[in-house]
NUMI-617715 format. One record per residue: residue in one letter; z, x, y of N, C-alpha, C, O in turn. Coordinates in steps of 0.1 Angstrom, whole numbers, padded with zeros to 4 digits, always signed. Example, Ala and Ser with C-alpha at 12.3 -4.5 7.8 and 13.67 -1.06 7.14 Angstrom:
BEGIN
A+0078+0132-0057+0078+0123-0045+0078+0132-0033+0085+0142-0033/S+0071+0128-0022+0071+0137-0011+0079+0129+0000+0080+0134+0011/
//
This chain:
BEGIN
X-0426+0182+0444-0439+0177+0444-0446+0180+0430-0448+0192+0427/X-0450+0170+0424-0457+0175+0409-0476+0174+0409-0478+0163+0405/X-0481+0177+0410-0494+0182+0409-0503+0180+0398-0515+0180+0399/X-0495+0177+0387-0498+0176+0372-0504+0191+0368-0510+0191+0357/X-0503+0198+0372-0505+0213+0368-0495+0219+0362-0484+0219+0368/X-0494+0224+0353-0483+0233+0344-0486+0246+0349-0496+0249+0356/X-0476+0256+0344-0478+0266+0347-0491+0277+0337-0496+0288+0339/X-0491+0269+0326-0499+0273+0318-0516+0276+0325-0523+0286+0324/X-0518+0260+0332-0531+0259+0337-0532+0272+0349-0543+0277+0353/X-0520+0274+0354-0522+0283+0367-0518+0299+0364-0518+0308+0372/X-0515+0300+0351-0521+0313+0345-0531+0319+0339-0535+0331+0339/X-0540+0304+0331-0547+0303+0326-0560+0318+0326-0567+0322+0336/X-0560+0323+0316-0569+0333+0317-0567+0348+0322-0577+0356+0322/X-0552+0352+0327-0554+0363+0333-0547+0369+0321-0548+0381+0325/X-0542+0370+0310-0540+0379+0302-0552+0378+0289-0549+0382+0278/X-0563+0374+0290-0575+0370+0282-0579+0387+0281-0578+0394+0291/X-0583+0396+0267-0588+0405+0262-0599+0406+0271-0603+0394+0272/X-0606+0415+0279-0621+0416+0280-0628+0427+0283-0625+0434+0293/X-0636+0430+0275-0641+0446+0275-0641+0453+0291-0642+0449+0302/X-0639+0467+0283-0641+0476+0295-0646+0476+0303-0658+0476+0299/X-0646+0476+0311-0653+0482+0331-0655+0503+0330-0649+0512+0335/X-0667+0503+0323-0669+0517+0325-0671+0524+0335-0671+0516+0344/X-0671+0538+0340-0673+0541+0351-0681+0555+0350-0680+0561+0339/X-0689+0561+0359-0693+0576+0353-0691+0581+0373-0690+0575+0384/X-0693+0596+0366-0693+0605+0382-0700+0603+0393-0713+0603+0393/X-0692+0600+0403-0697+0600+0419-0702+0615+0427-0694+0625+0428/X-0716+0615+0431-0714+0626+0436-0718+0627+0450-0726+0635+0456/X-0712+0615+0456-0718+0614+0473-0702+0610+0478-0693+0608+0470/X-0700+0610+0490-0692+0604+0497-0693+0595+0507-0702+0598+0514/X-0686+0585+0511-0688+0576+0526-0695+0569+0521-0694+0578+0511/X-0701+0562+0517-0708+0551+0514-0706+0539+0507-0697+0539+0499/X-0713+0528+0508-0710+0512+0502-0718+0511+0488-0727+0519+0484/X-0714+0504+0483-0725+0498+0471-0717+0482+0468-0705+0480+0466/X-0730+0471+0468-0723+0462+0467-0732+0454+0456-0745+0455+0455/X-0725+0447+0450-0734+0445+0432-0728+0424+0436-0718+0419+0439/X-0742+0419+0435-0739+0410+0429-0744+0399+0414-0755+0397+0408/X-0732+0394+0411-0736+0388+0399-0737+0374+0398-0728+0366+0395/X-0753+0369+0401-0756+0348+0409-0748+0345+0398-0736+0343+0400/X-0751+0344+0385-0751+0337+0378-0739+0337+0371-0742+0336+0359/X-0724+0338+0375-0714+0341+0369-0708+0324+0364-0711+0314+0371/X-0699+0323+0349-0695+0309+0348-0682+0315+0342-0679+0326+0339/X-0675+0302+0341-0664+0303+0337-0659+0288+0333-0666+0279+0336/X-0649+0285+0328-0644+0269+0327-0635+0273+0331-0630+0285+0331/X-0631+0255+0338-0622+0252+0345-0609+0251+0336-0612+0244+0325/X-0598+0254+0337-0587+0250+0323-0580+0243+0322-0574+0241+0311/X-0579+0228+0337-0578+0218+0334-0586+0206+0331-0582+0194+0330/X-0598+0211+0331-0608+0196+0327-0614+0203+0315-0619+0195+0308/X-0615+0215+0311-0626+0222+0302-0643+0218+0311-0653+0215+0305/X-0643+0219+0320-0661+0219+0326-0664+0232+0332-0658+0238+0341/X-0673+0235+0327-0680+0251+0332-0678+0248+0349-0676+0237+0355/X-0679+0258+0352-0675+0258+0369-0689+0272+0373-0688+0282+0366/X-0695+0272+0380-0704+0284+0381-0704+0289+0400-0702+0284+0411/X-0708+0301+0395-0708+0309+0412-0714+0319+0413-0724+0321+0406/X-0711+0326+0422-0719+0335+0423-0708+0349+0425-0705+0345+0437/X-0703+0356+0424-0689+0370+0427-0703+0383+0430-0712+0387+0424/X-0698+0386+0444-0698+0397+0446-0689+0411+0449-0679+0408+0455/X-0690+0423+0446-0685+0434+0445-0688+0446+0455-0697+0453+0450/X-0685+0450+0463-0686+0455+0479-0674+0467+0472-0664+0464+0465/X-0677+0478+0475-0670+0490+0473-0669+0500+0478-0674+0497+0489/X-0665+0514+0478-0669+0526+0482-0663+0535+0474-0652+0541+0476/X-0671+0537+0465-0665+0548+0456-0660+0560+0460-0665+0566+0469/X-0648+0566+0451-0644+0576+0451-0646+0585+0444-0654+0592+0449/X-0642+0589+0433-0646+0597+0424-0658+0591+0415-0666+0599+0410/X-0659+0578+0412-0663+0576+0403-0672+0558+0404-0665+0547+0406/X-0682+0557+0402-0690+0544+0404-0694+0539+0390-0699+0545+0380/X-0691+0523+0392-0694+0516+0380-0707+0516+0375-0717+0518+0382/X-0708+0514+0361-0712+0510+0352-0719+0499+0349-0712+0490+0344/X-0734+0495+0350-0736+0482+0355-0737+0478+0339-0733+0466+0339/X-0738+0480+0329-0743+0476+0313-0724+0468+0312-0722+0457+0307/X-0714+0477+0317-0706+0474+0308-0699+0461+0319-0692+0453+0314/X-0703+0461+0330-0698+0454+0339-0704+0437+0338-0700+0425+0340/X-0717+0444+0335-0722+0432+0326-0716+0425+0318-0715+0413+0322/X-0712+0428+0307-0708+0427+0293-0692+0420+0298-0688+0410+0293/X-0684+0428+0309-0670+0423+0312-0674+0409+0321-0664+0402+0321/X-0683+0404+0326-0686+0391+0333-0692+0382+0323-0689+0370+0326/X-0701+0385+0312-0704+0379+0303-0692+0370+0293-0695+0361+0286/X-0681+0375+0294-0669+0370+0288-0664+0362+0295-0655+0356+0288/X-0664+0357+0308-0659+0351+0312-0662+0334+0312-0656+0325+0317/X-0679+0332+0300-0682+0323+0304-0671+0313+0293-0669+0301+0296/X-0666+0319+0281-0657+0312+0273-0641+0312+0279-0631+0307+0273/X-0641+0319+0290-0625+0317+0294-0618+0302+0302-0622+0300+0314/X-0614+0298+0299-0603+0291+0310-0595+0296+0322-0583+0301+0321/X-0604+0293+0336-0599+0304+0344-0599+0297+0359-0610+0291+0361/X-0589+0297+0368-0592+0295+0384-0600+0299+0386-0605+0307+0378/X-0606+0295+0401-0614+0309+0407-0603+0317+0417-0604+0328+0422/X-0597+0311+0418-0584+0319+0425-0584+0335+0420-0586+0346+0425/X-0581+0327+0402-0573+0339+0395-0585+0346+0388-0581+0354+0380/X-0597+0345+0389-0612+0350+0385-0610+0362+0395-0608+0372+0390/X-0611+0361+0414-0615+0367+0419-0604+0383+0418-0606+0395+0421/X-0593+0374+0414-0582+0385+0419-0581+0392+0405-0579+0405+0405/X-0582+0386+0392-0587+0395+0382-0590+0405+0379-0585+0414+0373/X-0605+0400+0387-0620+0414+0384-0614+0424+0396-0614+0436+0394/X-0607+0417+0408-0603+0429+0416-0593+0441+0407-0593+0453+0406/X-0588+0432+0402-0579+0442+0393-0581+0450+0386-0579+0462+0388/X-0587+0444+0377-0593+0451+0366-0604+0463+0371-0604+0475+0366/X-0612+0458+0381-0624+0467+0379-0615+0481+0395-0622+0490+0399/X-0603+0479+0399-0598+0489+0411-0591+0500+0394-0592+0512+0393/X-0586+0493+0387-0578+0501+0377-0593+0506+0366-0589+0509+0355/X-0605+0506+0367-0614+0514+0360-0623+0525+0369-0627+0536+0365/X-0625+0517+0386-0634+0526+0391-0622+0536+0402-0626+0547+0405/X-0614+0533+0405-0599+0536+0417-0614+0540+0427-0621+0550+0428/X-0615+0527+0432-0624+0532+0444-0617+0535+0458-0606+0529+0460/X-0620+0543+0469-0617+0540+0484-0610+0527+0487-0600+0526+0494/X-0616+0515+0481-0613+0501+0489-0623+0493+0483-0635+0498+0481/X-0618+0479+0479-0631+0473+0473-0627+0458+0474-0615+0457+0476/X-0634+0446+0472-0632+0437+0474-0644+0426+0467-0655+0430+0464/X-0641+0416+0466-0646+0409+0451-0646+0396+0461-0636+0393+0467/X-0655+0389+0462-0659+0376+0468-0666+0366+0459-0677+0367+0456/X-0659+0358+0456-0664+0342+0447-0668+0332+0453-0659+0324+0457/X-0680+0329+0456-0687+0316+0463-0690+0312+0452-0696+0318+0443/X-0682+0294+0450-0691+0288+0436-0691+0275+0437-0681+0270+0441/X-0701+0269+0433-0711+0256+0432-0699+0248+0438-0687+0249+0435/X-0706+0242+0444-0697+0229+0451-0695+0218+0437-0703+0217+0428/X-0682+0212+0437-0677+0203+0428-0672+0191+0437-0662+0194+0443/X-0676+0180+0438-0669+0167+0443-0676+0169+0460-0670+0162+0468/X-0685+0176+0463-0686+0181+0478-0677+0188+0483-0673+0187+0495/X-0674+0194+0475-0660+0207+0480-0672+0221+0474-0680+0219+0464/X-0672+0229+0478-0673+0244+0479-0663+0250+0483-0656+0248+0493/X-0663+0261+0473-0646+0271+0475-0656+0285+0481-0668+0286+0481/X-0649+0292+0485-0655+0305+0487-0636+0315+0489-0628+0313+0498/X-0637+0324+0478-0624+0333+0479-0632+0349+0479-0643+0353+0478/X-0617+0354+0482-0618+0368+0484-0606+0378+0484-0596+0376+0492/X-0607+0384+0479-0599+0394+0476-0604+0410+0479-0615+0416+0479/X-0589+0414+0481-0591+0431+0489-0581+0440+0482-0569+0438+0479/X-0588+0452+0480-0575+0464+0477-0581+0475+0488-0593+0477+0488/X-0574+0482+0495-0559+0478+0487-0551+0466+0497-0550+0465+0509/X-0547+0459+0487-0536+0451+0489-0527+0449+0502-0519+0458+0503/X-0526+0441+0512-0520+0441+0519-0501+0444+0513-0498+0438+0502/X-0493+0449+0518-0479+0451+0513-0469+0437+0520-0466+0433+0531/X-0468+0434+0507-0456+0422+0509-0446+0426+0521-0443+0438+0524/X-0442+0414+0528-0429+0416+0541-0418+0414+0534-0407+0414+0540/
//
């Protein structure tokens, strides 16, 4: 079945440079912190048109809780990337589990409806393990 999708378009963006995800000392335990960012964009990598949403960040730190300046700064780059929202959500999971190593954390992308479609994804670590 061909899709007109390359593989290019469905990588698009996940090896893209983008500044650090800082982190500084936790000194509580058991608890949530959930950060959202309305106004996140990004382009789409097969039409080039901004795509916009909203990504929230639900966590429970462990040793160590984010950094809202630099986390800023790491979502601010995304507005020139060519990126899914697939591969946006599971990204930032990435990226920001390998800067803060929280308890468990999970990254939710609700974004603007296109054609009367609204997507809404989500992603979890830790990771369910492959069968």
């Amino acid at each position: 079945m061909s899709t007109g999708y390359t593989e290019k378009e469905a990588k698009a963006g996940l090896d893209v440079a983008l500044p650090s995800i800082e982190c500084w000392p936790n000194q509580f335990q058991d608890y949530e912190i959930e950060i959202e960012i309305p106004e996140f964009t990004s382009i789409c990598p097969k039409t080039g048109l901004p795509d916009f949403g909203t990504i929230t960040i639900r966590y429970q730190p462990n040793e160590f809780c984010v950094e809202l300046k630099s986390l800023k700064q790491y979502f601010l780059e995304y507005r020139n990337i060519g990126i899914f929202y697939e591969n946006v959500i599971n990204r930032v999971l990435n990226d920001f589990v390998a800067a803060c190593q929280p308890v468990w954390a999970e990254v939710i992308g609700e974004f603007t409806p296109r054609g009367g479609i609204r997507s809404r994804a989500k992603a979890r670590y830790p990771r369910a393990e492959k069968s």
